[in-house]
Structure formats: structure tokens, C-alpha cells
C-alpha positions as CSV (number, residue, x, y, z in Angstrom):
1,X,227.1,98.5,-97.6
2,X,228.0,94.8,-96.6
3,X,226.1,92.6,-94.8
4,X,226.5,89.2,-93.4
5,X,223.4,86.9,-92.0
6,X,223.9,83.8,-89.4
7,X,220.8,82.0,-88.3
8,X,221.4,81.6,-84.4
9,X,217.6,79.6,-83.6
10,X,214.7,78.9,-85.3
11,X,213.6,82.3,-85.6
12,X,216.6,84.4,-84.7
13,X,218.9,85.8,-86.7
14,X,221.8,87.6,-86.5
15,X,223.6,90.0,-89.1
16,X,226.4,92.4,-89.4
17,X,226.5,95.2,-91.4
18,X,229.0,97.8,-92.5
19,X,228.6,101.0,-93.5
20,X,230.9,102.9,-95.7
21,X,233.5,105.9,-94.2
22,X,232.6,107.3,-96.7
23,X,228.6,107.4,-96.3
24,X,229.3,108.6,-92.8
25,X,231.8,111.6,-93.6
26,X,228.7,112.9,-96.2
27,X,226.1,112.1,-93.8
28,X,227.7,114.7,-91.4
29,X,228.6,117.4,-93.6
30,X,225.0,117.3,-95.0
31,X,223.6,117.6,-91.3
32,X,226.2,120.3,-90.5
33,X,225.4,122.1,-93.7
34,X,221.8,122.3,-92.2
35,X,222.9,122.8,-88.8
36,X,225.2,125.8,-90.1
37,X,222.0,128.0,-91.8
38,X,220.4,128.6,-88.0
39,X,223.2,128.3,-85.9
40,X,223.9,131.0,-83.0
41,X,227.2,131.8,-81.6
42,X,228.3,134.6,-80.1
43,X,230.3,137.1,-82.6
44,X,228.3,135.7,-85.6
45,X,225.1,136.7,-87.4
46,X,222.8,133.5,-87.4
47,X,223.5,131.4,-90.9
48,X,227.1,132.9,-90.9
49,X,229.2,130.8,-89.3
50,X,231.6,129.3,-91.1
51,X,231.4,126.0,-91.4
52,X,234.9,125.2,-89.6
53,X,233.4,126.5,-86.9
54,X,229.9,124.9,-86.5
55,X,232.0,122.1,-87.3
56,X,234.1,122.3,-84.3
57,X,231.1,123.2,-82.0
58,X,228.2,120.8,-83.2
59,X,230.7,118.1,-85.2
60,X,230.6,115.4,-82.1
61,X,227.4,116.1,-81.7
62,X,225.9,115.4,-84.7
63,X,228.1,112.5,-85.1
64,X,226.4,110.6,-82.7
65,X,223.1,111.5,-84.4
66,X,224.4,110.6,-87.8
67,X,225.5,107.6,-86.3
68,X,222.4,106.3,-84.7
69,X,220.3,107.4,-87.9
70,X,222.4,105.4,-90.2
71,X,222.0,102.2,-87.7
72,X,218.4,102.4,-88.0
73,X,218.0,103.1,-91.8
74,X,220.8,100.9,-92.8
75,X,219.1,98.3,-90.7
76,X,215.7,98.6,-93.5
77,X,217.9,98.5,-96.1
78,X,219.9,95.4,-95.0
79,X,216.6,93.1,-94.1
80,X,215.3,94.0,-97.4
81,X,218.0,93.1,-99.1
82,X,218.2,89.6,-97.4
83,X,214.6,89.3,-97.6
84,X,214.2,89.1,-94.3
85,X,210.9,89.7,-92.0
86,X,211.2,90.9,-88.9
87,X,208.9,90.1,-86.0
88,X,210.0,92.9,-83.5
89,X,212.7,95.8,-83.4
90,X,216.7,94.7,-83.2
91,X,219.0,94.8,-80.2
92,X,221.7,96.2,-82.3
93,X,225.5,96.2,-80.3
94,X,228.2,98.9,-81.9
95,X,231.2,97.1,-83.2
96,X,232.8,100.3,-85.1
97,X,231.9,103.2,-84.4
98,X,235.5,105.7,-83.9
99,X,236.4,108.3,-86.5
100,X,237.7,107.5,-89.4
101,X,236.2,103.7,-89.6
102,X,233.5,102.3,-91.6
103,X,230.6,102.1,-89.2
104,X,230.0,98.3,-88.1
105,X,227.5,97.2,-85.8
106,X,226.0,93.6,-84.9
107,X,221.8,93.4,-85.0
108,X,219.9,90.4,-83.6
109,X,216.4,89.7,-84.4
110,X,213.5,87.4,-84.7
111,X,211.8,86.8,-88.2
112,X,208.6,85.9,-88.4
113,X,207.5,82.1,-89.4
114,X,207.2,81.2,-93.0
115,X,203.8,79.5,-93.0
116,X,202.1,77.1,-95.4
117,X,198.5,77.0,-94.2
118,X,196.8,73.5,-94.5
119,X,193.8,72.0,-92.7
120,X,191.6,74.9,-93.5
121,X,189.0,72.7,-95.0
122,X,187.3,71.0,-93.3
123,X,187.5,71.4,-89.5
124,X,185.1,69.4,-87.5
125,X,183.2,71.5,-84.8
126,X,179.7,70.7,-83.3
127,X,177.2,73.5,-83.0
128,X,174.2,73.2,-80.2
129,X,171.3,72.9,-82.2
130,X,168.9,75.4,-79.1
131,X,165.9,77.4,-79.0
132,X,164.6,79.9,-76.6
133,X,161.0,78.0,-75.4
134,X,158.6,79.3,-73.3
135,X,160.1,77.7,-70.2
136,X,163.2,80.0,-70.9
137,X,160.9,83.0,-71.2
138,X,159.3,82.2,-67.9
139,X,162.5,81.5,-66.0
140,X,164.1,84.9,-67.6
141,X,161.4,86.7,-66.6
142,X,161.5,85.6,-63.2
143,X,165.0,86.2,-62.7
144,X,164.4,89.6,-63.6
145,X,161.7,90.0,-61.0
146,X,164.2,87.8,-58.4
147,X,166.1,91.7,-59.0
148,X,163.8,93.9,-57.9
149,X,162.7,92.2,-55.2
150,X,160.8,93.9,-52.2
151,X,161.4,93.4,-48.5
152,X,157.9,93.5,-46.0
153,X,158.8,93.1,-42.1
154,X,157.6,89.9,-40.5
155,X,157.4,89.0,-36.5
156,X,158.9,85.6,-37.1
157,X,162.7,84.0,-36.8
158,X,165.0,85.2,-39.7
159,X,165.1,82.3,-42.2
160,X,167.1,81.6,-45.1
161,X,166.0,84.7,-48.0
162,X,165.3,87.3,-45.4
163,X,167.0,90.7,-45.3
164,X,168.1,91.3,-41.2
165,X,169.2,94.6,-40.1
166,X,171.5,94.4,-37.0
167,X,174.3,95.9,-34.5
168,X,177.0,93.6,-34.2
169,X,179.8,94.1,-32.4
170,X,183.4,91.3,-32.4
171,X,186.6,90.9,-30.8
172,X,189.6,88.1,-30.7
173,X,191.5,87.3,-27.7
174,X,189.2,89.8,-26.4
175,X,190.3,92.9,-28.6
176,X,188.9,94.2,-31.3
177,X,189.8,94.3,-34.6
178,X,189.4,95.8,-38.2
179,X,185.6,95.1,-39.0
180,X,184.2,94.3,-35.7
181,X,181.8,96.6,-35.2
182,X,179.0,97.3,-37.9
183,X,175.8,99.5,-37.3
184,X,172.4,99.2,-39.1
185,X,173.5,96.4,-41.4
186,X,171.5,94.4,-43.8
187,X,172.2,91.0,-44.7
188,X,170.4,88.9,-47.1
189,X,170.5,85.7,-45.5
190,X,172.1,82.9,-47.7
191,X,173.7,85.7,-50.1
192,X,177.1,84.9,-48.7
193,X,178.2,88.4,-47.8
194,X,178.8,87.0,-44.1
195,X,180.7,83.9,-43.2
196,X,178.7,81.1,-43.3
197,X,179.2,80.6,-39.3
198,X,177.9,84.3,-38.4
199,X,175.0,83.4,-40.9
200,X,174.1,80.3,-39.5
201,X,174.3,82.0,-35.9
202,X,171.6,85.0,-36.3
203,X,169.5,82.7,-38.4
204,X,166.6,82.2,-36.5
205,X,166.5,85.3,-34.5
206,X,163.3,87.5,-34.1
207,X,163.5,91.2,-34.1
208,X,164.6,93.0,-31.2
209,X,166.8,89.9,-30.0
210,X,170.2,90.1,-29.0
211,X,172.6,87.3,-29.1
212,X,176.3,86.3,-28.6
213,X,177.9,84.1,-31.4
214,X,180.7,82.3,-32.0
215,X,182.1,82.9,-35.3
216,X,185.3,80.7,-36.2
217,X,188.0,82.4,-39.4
218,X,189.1,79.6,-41.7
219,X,192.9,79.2,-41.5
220,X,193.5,80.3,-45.4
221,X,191.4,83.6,-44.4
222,X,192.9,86.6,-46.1
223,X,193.4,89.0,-43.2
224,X,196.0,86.6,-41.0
225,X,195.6,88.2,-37.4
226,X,192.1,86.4,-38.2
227,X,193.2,83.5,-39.4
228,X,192.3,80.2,-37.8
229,X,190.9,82.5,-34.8
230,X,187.5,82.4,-33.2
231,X,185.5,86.0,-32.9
232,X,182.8,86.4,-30.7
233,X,180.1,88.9,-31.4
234,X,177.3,90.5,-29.6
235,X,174.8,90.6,-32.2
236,X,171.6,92.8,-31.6
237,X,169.0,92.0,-35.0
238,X,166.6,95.0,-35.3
239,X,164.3,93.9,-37.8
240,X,163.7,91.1,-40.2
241,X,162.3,91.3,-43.5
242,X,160.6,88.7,-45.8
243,X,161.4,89.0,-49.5
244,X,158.7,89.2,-52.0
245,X,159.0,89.3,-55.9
246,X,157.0,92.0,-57.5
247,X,153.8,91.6,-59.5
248,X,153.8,91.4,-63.5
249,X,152.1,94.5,-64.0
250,X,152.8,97.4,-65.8
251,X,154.8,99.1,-63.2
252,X,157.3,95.9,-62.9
253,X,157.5,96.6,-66.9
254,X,158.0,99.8,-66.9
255,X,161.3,99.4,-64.6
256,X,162.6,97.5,-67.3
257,X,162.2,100.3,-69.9
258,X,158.6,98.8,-71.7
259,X,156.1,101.5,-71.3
260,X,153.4,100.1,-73.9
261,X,152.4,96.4,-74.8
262,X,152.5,95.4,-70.5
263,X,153.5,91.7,-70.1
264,X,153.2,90.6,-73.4
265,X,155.8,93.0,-74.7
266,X,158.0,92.6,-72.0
267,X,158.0,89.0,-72.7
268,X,158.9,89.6,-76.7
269,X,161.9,91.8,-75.9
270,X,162.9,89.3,-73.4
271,X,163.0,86.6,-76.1
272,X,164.4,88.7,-78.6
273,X,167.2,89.4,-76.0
274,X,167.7,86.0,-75.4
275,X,168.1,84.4,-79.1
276,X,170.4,87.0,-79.7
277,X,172.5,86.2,-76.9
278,X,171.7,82.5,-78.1
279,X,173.0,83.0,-81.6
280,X,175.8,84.7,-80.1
281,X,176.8,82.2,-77.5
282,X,176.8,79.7,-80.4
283,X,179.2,81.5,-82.7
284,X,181.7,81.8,-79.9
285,X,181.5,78.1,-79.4
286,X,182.2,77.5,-83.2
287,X,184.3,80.5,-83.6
288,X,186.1,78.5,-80.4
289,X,186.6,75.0,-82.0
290,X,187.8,76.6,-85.3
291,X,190.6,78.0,-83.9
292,X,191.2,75.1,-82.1
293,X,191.3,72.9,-85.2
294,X,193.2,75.4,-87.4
295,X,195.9,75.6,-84.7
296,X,195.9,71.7,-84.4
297,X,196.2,71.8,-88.0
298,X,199.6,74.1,-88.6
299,X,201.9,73.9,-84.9
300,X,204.0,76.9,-85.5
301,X,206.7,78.7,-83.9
302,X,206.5,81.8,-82.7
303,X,208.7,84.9,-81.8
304,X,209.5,85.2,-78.4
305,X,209.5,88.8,-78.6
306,X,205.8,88.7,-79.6
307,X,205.2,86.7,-77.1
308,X,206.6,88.7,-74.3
309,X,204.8,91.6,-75.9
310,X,201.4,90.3,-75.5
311,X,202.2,88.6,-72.0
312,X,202.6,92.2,-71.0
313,X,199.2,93.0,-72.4
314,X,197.2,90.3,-70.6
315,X,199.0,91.2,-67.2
316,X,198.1,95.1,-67.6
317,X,195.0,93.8,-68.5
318,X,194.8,92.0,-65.7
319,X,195.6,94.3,-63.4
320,X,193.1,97.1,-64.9
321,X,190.3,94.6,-64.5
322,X,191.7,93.8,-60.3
323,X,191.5,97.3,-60.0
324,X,195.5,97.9,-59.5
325,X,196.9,101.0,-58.2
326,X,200.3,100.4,-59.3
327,X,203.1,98.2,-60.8
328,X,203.7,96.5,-57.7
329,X,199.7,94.7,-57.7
330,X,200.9,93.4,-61.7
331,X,200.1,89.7,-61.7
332,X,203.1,87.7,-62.3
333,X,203.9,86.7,-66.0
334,X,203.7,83.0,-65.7
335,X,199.9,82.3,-66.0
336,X,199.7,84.2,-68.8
337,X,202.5,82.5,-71.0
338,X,200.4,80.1,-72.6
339,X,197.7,82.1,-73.4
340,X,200.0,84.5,-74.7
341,X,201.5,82.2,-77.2
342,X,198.5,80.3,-78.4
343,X,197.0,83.6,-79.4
344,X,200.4,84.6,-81.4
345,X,200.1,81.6,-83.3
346,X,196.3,82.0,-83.7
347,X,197.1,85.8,-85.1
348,X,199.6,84.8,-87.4
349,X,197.7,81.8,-88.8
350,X,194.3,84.4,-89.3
351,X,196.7,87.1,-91.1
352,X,198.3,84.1,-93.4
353,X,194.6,83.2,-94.4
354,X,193.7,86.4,-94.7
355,X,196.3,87.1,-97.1
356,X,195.8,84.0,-99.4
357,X,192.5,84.3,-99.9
358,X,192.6,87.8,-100.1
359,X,189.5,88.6,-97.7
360,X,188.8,92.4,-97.5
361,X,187.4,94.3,-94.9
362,X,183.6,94.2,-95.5
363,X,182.8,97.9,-95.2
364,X,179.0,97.1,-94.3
365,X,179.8,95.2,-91.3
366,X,182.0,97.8,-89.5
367,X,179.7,100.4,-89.9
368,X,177.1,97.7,-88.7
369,X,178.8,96.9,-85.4
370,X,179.8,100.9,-85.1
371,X,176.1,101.2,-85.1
372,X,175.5,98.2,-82.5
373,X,178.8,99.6,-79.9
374,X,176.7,103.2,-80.4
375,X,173.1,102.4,-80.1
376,X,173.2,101.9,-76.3
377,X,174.3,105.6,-75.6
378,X,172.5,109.0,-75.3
379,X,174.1,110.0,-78.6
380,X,175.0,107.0,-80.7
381,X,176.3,109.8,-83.7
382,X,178.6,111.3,-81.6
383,X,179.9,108.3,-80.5
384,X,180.4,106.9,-84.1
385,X,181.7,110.0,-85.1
386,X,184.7,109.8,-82.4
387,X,185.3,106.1,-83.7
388,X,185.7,107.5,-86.7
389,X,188.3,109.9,-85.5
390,X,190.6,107.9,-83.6
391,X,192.1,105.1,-85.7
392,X,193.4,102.5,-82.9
393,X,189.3,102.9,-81.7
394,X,188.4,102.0,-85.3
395,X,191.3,100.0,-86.1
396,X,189.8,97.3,-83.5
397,X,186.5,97.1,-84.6
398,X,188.0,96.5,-88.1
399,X,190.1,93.7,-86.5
400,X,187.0,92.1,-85.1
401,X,185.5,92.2,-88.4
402,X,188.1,90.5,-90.6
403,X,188.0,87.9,-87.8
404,X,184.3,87.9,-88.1
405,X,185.0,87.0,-91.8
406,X,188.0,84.6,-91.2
407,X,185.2,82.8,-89.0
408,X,182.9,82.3,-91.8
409,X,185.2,81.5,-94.0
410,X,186.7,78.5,-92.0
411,X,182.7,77.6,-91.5
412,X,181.6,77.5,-94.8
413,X,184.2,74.7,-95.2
414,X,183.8,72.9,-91.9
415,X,182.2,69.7,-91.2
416,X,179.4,70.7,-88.8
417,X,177.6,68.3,-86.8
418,X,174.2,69.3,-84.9
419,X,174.0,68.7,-81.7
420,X,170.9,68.9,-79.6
421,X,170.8,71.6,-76.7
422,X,168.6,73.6,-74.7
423,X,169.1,77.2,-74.1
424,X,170.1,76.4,-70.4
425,X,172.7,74.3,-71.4
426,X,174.6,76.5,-74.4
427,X,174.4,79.8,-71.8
428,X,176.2,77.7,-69.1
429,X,173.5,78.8,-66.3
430,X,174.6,77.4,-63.2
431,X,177.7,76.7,-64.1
């Protein structure tokens, strides 16, 4: 077998390869060999054909199957003879392929990077130095009570935090139009489920009070037979309700799953939740500004066809997460692009560190974060179990692991400076 290799870019490469007549010729006569022991034809027993015949029934046939065969396997054997790596499957073009000819055929292909890691040690990152204080407790717990809130009716005018309960009833250019008409509905007032002019107009209203309003659409408003259009409604507001947070007692604990231990323990699993979501808000910020530095560190090019690859991820991601119905509410690739590549480079960089300092899966830890993903659910051993039995399910929480490990690797050798933070600040509340 000859082959040939021309570098046609950084990464791509292009070689021709010819395979022997010969090779070809015993190819086919060792697949129509095969082919002959269970063929059926009419006037012949099944394996008694002779072979001149399966030959002239199945021989074209079978060509074009030896043919393809031999492009893919002599494909493997000509990269590994060149030594080269490659970073996605060939577009291979036939240049030979008609009786009697060696079979020649043109591949093209990226390789993967060669990639001589540096910057490892050392990368400076700053880690919020926080702690969950009592103030955090306090304003945890009361955001928990802020949602379960209970409604009491009141006689006065609706204000800002009341749930109203009204008829309403629109039109534009004095017709109406999709969403004009609503029976019974509440409305927390300053939620921002109404525009902010409809808000602002039955603000104020008692119960039992009926009102027209004028209720202008922004120009950029998604529905455009709306757009830039004023509505008016007849608004009829039924009732309004004043909102009240619930008492810290045991029944406000007990809605948050803590039958024993009342407020107090309520307030311990709070905090526990919290420093672990502390802790792991942290590590993402490290985790974060070590990739940052280890990309800074080695710039690398990267396959375009792994690229493309995992653009086409991120928009089927996308699209799951937007709830799309079809192929035709895909987001566009361009966004995406970026993203796409910098976490190429960042996946290539990890697997070059993983390989020369030979990290291992730690065992302990997957079955640890097996038992984490399972512990929220009715039957966390079933759910491990079916982990266990599908290998792309366990073959990601193996990914995450090395990662995990690549993590504290790069930490152990960073320069880490403290930072001071409060727990508000690393959670990004408000932000």
C-alpha cells in the first residue's frame, strides 16, 4: 500500500493512498466465497452454487462493499503508518476505483494539535475569603417565608405587594385581540406579570371598582399588531388582598420538610445548605480563573471539525432548554462559535495534563457524586444502579471527576490570594 501526505493548513492534511489490484481481487473472492455457502437461486440447493455463478450475480455487488471496506481500513492503516492523529472522520474522494485498477482514493483530515503544556504552575486566581453569618441565616430564612406567603382581603386601594383578582376586558382600534379578555385573574402587583402601564392603572383601586385604562404596547413588543398601539381596557377589580409572611412556627417548618428541632433546626439545615452552596460557588470561581490562566498560558489551534461539532451541541442545547419543537426554532450558530472553541481548546489542554501527569480516575469520588446525583430521589439504589448500567450516564460523571482532579491539581500549584467577601457578594444576589 502507498501513501503520500501534503499538509494543506495548520491542522489539515491531505493524503493519497493506493491500494493494490491485487488486495482487491482477494478481498472479493474471500467475500464471495462467504457469500456462495448461503446463497439462494433458483435451480440450486443453498451453498451449491458454483462460484461462477454467485460470481456473476453478487460480483458488482460486493465490489462496491469490498471497495468501501478497504477505504475505511486502509485509511487506519495509512495514519498509523504516518503517525498521524486524527481529530474527526475523513472526507475521502474516489480517484480509482474501475476494474482492474489498483484502488486510489484522496482523504482529507484534521489532526489534532501537538501540545507542550506550560504555565501549569503557578496560575494566579483569587478566592473570596466568605462565611455564612447570622445576618445570612436571617435573610435566607426570610426569603423562604417571602415563598409561602399568605394573602388576607383588605377594604383599602390595591397598593404595591397586593394580589387583585379582576375582569378585564381590551381592544385596539376598537377590536379586540389575542389576550384581551381575562376572567378571575390575580395579579401580584409589582411582580411584573402585567405591563407596567396596566399595573400602574388598577393600582389604587378598591374592591368592587370598575375602571377604564389606557394601556400603551412599547414599539419592540413581541406580538406586532400590538406594537406601538394603545389598548383600552375595562377593568372590573373584585377583590384585593394584602400579603402576609407566615409565622416561624412549626407548621412554617414542617413545609420545608423539618418535622423535629422547630426553628432552631430549620435554621441549621439552612446554614448547612448555604456553606455548601458557598463552598461550591467558590470552586467554580477558582475552577473559572484556572482555566482562564491555563488557556492564556498555551493559545492553541483547534480542529475546525471539533469545533463545528460542539457548536452543534450548544445550539441543540439551546433549543431543548427554549423549549423547541423543531429544527426550524434552532438558534443560529454564530453566538455559539466562541464558546465552542474556547472549550475545544480547554478539553484538549485538560486531556494533555491528564496524560502527563498520569491522573487516574479516583474511584471514591465517582461513587461519591453517584451517591450525591441519587440521594435526592425516592430510590437513590435504583438510580445508581441505572448509572451503572448505561456507560455515556457514567461516562459523564467520570468526566466531571477527572476534571474535578485536573482542578486540584492546577490549585495545589497556584498562587492564591484571599480576598475578603461576604456571602451576598460570592452568590451574586441581586445581580
Amino acid at each position: 500500500m502507498q501513501v503520500s501526505v501534503e499538509t494543506t493548513g495548520a491542522l489539515e492534511r491531505r493524503i493519497e493512498v493506493s491500494v493494490p489490484r491485487e488486495r482487491i481481487e482477494q478481498a472479493i473472492d474471500e467475500r464471495l466465497k462467504r457469500v456462495s455457502r448461503t446463497a439462494k437461486l433458483k435451480g440450486f440447493r443453498p451453498g451449491k452454487v458454483p462460484f461462477k455463478v454467485v460470481k456473476q450475480q453478487f460480483g458488482a455487488q460486493v465490489r462496491q462493499e469490498v471497495l468501501s471496506d478497504l477505504m475505511q481500513s486502509s485509511f487506519a492503516e495509512a495514519v498509523t503508518q504516518e503517525k498521524l492523529n486524527p481529530a474527526a472522520g475523513p472526507r475521502i474522494e474516489p480517484i480509482s476505483v474501475g476494474p482492474e485498477q489498483d484502488l486510489k482514493y484522496r482523504a482529507t483530515f484534521e489532526v489534532f494539535p501537538e501540545i507542550v503544556l506550560k504555565g501549569v504552575e503557578g496560575i494566579a486566581v483569587v478566592r473570596p475569603a466568605a462565611e455564612v453569618t447570622e445576618a445570612d441565616v436571617d435573610a435566607m430564612v426570610l426569603n423562604l417565608r417571602e415563598q409561602r406567603p399568605r394573602f388576607e382581603l383588605v377594604e383599602r386601594e390595591s397598593r404595591e405587594g397586593d394580589r387583585v383578582t379582576m375582569d378585564f376586558e381590551g381592544q385596539v382600534d376598537g377590536a379586540e385581540f389575542e389576550g384581551s379578555k381575562g376572567a378571575d385573574v390575580a395579579v401580584l402587583l409589582g411582580g411584573g406579570r402585567m405591563l407596567k402601564d396596566f399595573e400602574a392603572g388598577i393600582t389604587g383601586m378598591k374592591a368592587d371598582e370598575r375602571k377604564q385604562i389606557d394601556v400603551p404596547y412599547p414599539a419592540d413588543y413581541h406580538n406586532a399588531a400590538l406594537a406601538g398601539k394603545v389598548a383600552k381596557f375595562d377593568v372590573h377589580l373584585k377583590k384585593v388582598e394584602e400579603k402576609k409572611l407566615p409565622e416561624l412556627d412549626d407548621e412554617f417548618c414542617r413545609e420545608y420538610g423539618v418535622l423535629e428541632g422547630g426553628i432552631e433546626q430549620l435554621r441549621k439545615e439552612v446554614r448547612e445548605n448555604m456553606e455548601r452552596e458557598l463552598e461550591q460557588n467558590v470552586r467554580a470561581r477558582l475552577k473559572a480563573q484556572l482555566m482562564e490562566g491555563l488557556l492564556a498560558a498555551n493559545p492553541v489551534e483547534v480542529p475546525q471539525s471539533l469545533v463545528d461539532a460542539q457548536v452543534r451541541e450548544m445550539q441543540i442545547d439551546a433549543a431543548r432548554r427554549m423549549g423547541a419543537r423543531d429544527a426550524s426554532q434552532v438558534p443560529p450558530p454564530e453566538p455559539f462559535v466562541e464558546g465552542a472553541r474556547k472549550r475545544v481548546a480547554l478539553g484538549l489542554l485538560i486531556g494533555e495534563l491528564i496524560k502527563t501527569r498520569g491522573l487516574k480516575i479516583d474511584r471514591e469520588r465517582v461513587e461519591s457524586r453517584l451517591g450525591d446525583l441519587a440521594a435526592s430521589y425516592p430510590d437513590p439504589e435504583q438510580i445508581i444502579k441505572a448509572y451503572r448500567q448505561n456507560a455515556d450516564a457514567l461516562r459523564q460523571i467520570e468526566n466531571i471527576v477527572i476534571e474535578d482532579q485536573v482542578v486540584d491539581l492546577l490549585l495545589e500549584h497556584a498562587k492564591v490570594t484571599d480576598q475578603p467577601a461576604t456571602f451576598k457578594d460570592v452568590m451574586n444576589f441581586g445581580a
